[in-house]
Structure formats: C-alpha cells, structure tokens
C-alpha positions, 0 to 999 in steps of 0.5 A, a space after each residue: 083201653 083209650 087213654 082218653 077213655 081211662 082219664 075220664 073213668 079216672 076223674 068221674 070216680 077219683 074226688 071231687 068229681 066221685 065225691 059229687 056224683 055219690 051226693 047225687 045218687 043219694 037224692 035218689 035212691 031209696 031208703 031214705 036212711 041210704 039216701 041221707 048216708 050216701 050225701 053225708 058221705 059226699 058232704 064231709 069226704 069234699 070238706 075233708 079233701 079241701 081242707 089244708 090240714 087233712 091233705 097235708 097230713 094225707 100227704 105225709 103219710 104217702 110222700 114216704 120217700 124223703 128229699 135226696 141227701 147229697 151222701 146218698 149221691 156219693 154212695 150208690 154213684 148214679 150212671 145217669 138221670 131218668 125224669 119222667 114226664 108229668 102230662 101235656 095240655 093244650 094252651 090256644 093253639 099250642 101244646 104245653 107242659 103241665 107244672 108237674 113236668 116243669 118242676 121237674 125239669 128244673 130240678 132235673 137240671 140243677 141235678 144234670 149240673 152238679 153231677 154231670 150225669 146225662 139225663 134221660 126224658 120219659 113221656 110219650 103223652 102225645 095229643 091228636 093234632 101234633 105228631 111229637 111226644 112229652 119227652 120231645 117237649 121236655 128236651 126242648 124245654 131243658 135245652 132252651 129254658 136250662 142250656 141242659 142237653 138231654 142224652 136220650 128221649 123215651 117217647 112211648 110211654 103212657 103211663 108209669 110202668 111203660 116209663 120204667 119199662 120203656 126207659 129200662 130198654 134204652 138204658 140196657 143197651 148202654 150198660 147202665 143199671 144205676 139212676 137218680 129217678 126224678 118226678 113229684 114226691 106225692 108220684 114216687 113211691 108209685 114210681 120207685 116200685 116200678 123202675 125197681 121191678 125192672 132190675 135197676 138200682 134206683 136213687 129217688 130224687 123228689 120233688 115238689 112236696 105237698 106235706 110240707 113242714 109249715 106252721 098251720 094257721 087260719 088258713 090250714 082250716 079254710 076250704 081251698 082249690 089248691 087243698 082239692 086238687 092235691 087230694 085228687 092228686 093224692 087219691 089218683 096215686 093211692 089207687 093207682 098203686 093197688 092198680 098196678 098190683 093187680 095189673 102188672 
C-alpha cells in the first residue's frame, strides 16, 4: 500500500482526528441511546487525550525503556551506533527534518563523541519533488550542525522494521552484531523488538521523554495542543505494536 495512503488511514482513525469523526457518526445514527454514546465517547476520549496529567501518565506506562546508564555502555560494549530517522517535511521550497529527527541527532552525536563509535543513519522517507532520502539529510545535518561524521547512510526504509531490516544488512557485512540504538522514548519499545528480531544485540538509548517526572500543577489539568499531539503520538506507537505482531 502507498505510504501516502497509510498515513492518511493512520490520521483519520488515531486521536484527535478517530476521536472527532466517532462524535460525528454519532449525530447520525440511530437509536438515540447509540447516537448519545458514541458523542460522549468522543467528547471525554479528546478531553482525556488533551490533558497533561493523563498523557503523562500514558506515557509512563509505555516509555518502559529507561535513559541509558553509562555501565551499561562498558558492559554490553557497542560496535556502533544506529539512529533512526523520525520523518521529513516540507518548509517553502525546502525539505526538513522533523524535531523527532533533530533530537535525536543531537544526542546522537554527543554519544558518537564519548564513545567514538561510528554511527549509522536509517531513514528512507523521501518526498515527491526531491530524489534524496531522510538518512542523506540527517548525515548533513550531523556533519555541518555537529562536525559528526556519519559512517554508513540506510536510505531505503519506510517504516521501523525496514530500519532494522535494512540496517542489519549493512551492519552484517561489517561483522557488527552489537549497537546502542537511538530514537524517541515513546518509539523504543516498538523499535527495540524490532532490531532484536533480527539477531542484534541492542543497547537502547532514549531520548526525548514525555512522562516526565515534574510536579503537576494548574497547568497538567488544562487542555493543551502540545498534551494532544503526544496522545496521537502515544496512540500511533500502541497500535503499531499489535500491527507488527500481525504483519511481520
């Protein structure tokens, strides 16, 4: 199926855009005890998904993965570094990468530097009017951003487990089976499964936390958009899960 085709089914059924069209269907539809059931489903799931409290605390439960203890480093000892690339967009007249991919890439790099361990760049997301992929971009990115070379450049992928396929080719042919794996915490355990299905032995290196440990306050009570795009985010990794179980 289209990639394109795919992310739109994805946005239409994931919140906030499932959680709308369900309130819809309910003005609609017939009884009306079904009619009132689905708009107060769709009512409290977008006040629920946009609040602070509930999708930290949704975070929590799935950023099981915690951040990367430096023993852990000196214990499994990595052969190299494998950063996967979080989406590209389009800004005027120019391609860009997305802030998922940014982040990683910074702490990528600070990484690549105390350890020295080569890195390698996994993103194949390419879009219509430029013939280069996400992991061209990140390499630029790191080298004139970091002054971080990038060893190897995995260009093919579209989606997770074509990066760990895909990035398992180019790493067996080096005769490297141990990584420290870097990409968003809410995307590891997706990931992690993933790249340990194809026989490496994976050192996980979150980053970018949404539950984080902060105080609540006012605010963690309050709708925000920033709450809302974490629940689509948070959401898109939960069913993407039990996807990959099916399918791969």
């Amino acid at each position: 199926m289209d990639i394109k085709i795919i992310a739109v089914i994805k946005a239409l059924l994931l919140p906030p855009a499932g959680l709308i069209l369900l309130g819809l269907l309910g003005l609609f539809v017939r009884p009306q005890r079904l009619a009132d059931t689905l708009i107060t489903i769709s009512l409290l799931g977008l006040i629920a998904c946009s609040l602070p409290v509930i999708v930290t605390l949704w975070a929590k439960s799935w950023e099981t993965v915690p951040p990367l203890p430096q023993r852990s480093i000196l214990q499994l000892k990595p052969e190299a570094i494998v950063v996967l690339g979080g989406g590209l967009k389009q800004s005027g007249n120019e391609v860009v990468l997305k802030s998922g991919s940014l982040m990683r890439l910074r702490y990528a790099a600070n990484l690549a530097r105390d350890t020295g361990l080569p890195l390698l760049l996994s993103g194949g997301g390419r879009l219509e009017e430029f013939d280069f992929s996400e992991a061209e971009l990140m390499a630029d990115c790191l080298r004139n951003d970091y002054g971080v070379p990038a060893r190897w450049l995995e260009g093919e992928s579209k989606n997770t487990a074509e990066n760990a396929r895909y990035s398992n080719k180019i790493l067996s042919r080096e005769g490297i089976r141990r990584i420290m794996l870097v990409t968003q915490a809410y995307h590891m355990p997706r990931a992690l499964v993933q790249f340990e299905k194809q026989g490496l032995e994976v050192l996980p290196a979150p980053t970018d936390f949404i539950g984080s440990d902060e105080q609540w306050d006012v605010f963690s009570f309050i709708p925000s958009v920033e709450a809302l795009t974490n629940s689509f985010l948070l959401a898109h990794e939960w069913f993407g899960m039990y996807w990959y179980k099916l399918r791969y």
